[in-house]
C-alpha positions as CSV (number, residue, x, y, z in Angstrom):
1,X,209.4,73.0,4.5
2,X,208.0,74.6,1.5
3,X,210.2,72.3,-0.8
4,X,208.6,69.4,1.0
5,X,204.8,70.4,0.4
6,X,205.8,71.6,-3.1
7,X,207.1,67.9,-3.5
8,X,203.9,66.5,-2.2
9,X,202.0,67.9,-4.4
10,X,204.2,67.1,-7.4
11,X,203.7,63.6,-6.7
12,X,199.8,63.7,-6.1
13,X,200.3,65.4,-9.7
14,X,202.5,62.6,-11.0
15,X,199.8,60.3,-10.2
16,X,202.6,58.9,-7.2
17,X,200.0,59.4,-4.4
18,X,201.3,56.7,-2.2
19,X,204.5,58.6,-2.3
20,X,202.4,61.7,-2.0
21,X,201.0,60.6,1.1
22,X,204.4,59.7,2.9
23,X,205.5,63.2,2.4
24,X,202.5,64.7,3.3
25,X,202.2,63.0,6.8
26,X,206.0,64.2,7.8
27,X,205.0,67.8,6.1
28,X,201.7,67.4,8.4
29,X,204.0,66.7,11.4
30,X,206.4,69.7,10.4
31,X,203.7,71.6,10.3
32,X,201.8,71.5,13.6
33,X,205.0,73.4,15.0
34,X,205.3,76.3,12.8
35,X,204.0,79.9,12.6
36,X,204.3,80.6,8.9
37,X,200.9,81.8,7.2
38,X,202.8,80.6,4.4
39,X,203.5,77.1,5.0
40,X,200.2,76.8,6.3
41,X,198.6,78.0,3.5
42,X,200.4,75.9,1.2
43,X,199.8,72.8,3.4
44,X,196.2,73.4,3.8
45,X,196.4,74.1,-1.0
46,X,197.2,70.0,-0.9
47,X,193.5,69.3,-1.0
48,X,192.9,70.4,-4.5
49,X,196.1,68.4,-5.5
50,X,194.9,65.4,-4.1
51,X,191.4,65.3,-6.3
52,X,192.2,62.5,-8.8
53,X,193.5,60.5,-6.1
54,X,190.6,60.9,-3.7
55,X,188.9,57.3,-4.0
56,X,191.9,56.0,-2.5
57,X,191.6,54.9,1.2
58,X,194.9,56.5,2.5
59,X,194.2,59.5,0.4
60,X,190.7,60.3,1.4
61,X,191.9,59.4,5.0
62,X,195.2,62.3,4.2
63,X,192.0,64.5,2.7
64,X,190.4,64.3,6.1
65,X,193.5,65.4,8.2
66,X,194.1,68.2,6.2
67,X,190.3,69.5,6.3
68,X,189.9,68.9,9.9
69,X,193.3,71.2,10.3
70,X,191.8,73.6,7.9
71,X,188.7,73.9,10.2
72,X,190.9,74.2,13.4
73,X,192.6,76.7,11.6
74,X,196.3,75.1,11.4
């Protein structure tokens, strides 16, 4: 799990963020199911990766998800 948000944010990095996005939706699905303050942490850390890409639709739609999870605490 880890791997995967690591590689998420790579590709937001690697200006890839359509790529980005598809890994971060299954990483967001992963998620919902586990425990680790970890993981969570490191999924909720995506926001700041996905800056440059933000005027994007899908990615400001992907920036929305992950606040409203940080909110609720996931």
């Amino acid at each position: 799990m880890l791997n995967e948000v690591g590689l998420c944010s790579a590709l937001f990095l690697a200006d890839e963020p359509e790529q980005a996005i598809a890994i971060g939706n299954r990483v967001l699905e992963k998620s919902q199911v586990m425990s680790s303050k970890r993981v969570i942490d490191r999924v909720n850390n995506l926001h700041r990766d996905l800056a440059r890409h933000r005027e994007l639709p899908e990615v400001a739609a992907f920036d929305r998800v992950l606040s409203a999870r940080a909110a609720a605490g996931a």
